[in-house]
N, C-alpha and C positions, 0 to 999 in steps of 0.2 A: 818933887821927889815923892814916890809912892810914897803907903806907909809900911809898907813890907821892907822896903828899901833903909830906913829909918831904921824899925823894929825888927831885923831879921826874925827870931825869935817866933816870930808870926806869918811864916810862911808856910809851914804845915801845913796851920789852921786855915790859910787863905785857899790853897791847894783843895783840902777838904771841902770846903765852901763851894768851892769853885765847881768840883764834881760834882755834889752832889744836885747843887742846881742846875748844872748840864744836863744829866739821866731826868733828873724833872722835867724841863722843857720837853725832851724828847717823845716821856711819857702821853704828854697834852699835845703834840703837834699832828695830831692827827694822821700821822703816817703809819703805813704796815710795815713792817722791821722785820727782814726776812731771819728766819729763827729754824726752819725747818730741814733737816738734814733726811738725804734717801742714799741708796744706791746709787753708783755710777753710771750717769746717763752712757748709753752706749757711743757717743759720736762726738769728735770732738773740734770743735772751734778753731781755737787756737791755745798755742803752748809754746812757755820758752822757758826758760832756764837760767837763775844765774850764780857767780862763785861763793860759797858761805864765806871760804877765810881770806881775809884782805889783809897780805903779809907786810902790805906796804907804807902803813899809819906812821910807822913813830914808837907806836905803845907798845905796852906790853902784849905779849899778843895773845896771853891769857883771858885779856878781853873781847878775843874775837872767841876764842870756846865760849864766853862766857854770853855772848849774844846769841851763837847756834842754839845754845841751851834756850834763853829767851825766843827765839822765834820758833822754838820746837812746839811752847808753851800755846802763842799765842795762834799760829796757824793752824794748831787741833782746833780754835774754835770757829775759822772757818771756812776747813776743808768740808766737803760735801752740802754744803749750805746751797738750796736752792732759792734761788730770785723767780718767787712766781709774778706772773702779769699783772704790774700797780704795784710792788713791796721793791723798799727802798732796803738799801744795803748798808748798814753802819761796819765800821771796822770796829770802832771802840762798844758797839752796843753789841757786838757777839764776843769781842776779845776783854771785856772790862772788868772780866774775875778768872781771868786765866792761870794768872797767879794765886788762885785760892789755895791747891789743894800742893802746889808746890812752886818756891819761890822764885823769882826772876833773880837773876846775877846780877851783878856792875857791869855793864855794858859802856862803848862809847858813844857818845851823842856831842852834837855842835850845840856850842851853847856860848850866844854872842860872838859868833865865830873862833870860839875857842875850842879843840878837841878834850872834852873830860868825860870821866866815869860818873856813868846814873847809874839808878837801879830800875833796872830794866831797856837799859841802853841797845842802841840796834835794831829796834824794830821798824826801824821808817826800812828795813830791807823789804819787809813784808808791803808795807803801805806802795813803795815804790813797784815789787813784784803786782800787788792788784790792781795797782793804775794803769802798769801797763800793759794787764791783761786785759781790763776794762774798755783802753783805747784800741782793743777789735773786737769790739762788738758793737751792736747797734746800741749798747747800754746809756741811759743820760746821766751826765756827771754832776750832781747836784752839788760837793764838796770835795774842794781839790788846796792843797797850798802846797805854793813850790819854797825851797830852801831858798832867802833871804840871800844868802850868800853862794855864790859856788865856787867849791877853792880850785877843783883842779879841770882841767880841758876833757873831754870824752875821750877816753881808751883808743877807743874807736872813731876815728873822723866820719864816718861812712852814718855814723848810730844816729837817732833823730833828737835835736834837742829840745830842751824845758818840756821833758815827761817823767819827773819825777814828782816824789808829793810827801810830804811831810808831816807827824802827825805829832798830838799834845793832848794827854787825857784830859779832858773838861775846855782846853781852846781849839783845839785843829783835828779835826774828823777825816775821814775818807768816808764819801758816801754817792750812789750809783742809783737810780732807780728805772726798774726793765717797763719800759713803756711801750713792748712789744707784745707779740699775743701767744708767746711761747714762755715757758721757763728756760732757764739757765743754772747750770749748774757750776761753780767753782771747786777746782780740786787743788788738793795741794799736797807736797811730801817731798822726801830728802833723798839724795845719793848720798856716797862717802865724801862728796865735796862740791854738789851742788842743791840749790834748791830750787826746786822747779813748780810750777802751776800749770793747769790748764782751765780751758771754759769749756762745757760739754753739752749738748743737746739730745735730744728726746729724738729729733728726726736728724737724716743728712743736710749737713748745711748747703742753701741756694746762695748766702752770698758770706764772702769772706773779706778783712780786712787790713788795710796798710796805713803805717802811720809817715806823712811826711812834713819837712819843713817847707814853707814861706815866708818872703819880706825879711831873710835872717839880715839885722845891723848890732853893728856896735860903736857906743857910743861915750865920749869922756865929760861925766857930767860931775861937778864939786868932788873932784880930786879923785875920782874910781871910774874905771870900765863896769859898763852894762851891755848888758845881752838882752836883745829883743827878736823876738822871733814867732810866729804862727805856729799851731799846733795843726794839720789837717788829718783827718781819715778820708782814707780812700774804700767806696766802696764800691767790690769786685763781683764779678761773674764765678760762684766756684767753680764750676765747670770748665771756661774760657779762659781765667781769671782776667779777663778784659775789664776794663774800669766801666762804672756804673755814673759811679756821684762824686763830688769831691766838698768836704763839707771843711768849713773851718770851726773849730772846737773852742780855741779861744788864744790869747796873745799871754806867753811867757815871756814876763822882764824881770833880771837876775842881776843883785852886782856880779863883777866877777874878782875874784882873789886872787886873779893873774893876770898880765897883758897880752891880748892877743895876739899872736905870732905874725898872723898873715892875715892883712888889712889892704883893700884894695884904695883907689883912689878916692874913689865916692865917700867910701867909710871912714876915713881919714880926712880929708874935706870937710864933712860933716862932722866929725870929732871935735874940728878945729873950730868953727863955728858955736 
């Protein structure tokens, strides 16, 4: 048993601890942390969009205002943020005093597969929007974590799985670094009920990008369904958009918090096994 666990009492101070020697390390690791904000590069990459309020939790749904308020906070600090060539991207080393100058809400966050109110709850919207902004560009993902658990099946059957990403001030980062010979720019901002991003360049883009699944199984291992599946980028011809490369990014395995509907034989077979 931790000692936090023991001593509740002392989890502030572990918390504390715990940040501060995060931002330490990062200090000494010899990376360039992009910090730099310009104008809107004129061209843009790619862009998507997605729903602020999610009517569908359970909760109160004061807590979904109370997260737009939170990621209103934290996406000022990295909208127009440019990734010049060799500068790595922290989410928490530009968003890590966003809350200085005015406070985060009680937001919801999973915690232990529980849905409950933090303070500053809802921002894995934002971590989850720049990943999967990230995953079209030529950017390299140096820190990614997917959610532990996933309770409900994609919206959308069509949509690509395990590209989400999950974040923790002082354990779990989002971080990218442009190992190309251009800058990138990230934009961000709100409608009356979505929130959208884009990636933006300096010149017209030569190649554009698509995320798709490989190897998707599922599988019943000590009493829970898991989800295992390929991350790829495909990379296109802007022009053409004819396929170039096809790169695999890396393998998402997920429990899952439901049972899969529709299970072929092989995957069931192998379940069984």
């Amino acid at each position: 048993m931790r000692l936090t666990q023991r001593f509740p009492l002392l989890l502030p101070l572990r918390k504390w601890q715990r940040k501060k020697c995060y931002y330490a390390r990062m200090f000494l690791d010899k990376n360039r942390y992009a910090t730099r904000k310009q104008r809107p590069f004129p061209y843009v990459l790619y862009e998507d969009s997605s729903l602020l309020i999610n009517r569908n939790t359970g909760a109160d749904i004061q807590y979904q205002y109370n997260k737009v308020h939170n990621l209103r906070l934290a996406a000022a600090t990295c909208s127009q943020i440019v990734l010049f060539p060799g500068e790595v991207f922290s989410l928490w080393w530009l968003a890590r005093k966003a809350d200085r100058r005015e406070k985060y809400k009680d937001g919801l966050c999973v915690h232990n597969g529980t849905l409950v109110a933090v303070y500053g709850g809802g921002l894995c919207q934002l971590s989850n929007q720049l990943f999967w902004l990230f995953l079209h560009t030529p950017l390299t993902i140096l820190e990614r974590h997917t959610h532990q658990v996933k309770e409900f099946p994609n919206p959308d059957p069509n949509d690509p799985l395990g590209v989400d990403a999950t974040i923790l001030e002082g354990w779990l980062d989002l971080k990218a670094r442009n190992d190309t010979r251009q800058p990138l720019q990230i934009e961000l901002g709100f409608t009356e009920d979505r929130f959208w991003g884009r990636i933006r360049t300096q010149a017209p883009p030569k190649f554009r990008y698509a995320v798709e699944n490989d190897n998707l199984q599922y599988y019943h291992e000590s009493g829970v369904w898991k989800e295992r599946v390929d991350v790829v980028r495909v990379k296109l011809d802007a022009r053409t958009g004819q396929p170039i490369s096809r790169e695999t990014l890396y393998t998402n395995l997920c429990t899952l918090g439901y049972t899969p509907e529709a299970l072929d034989t092989a995957v069931e077979s192998r379940a069984k096994n």
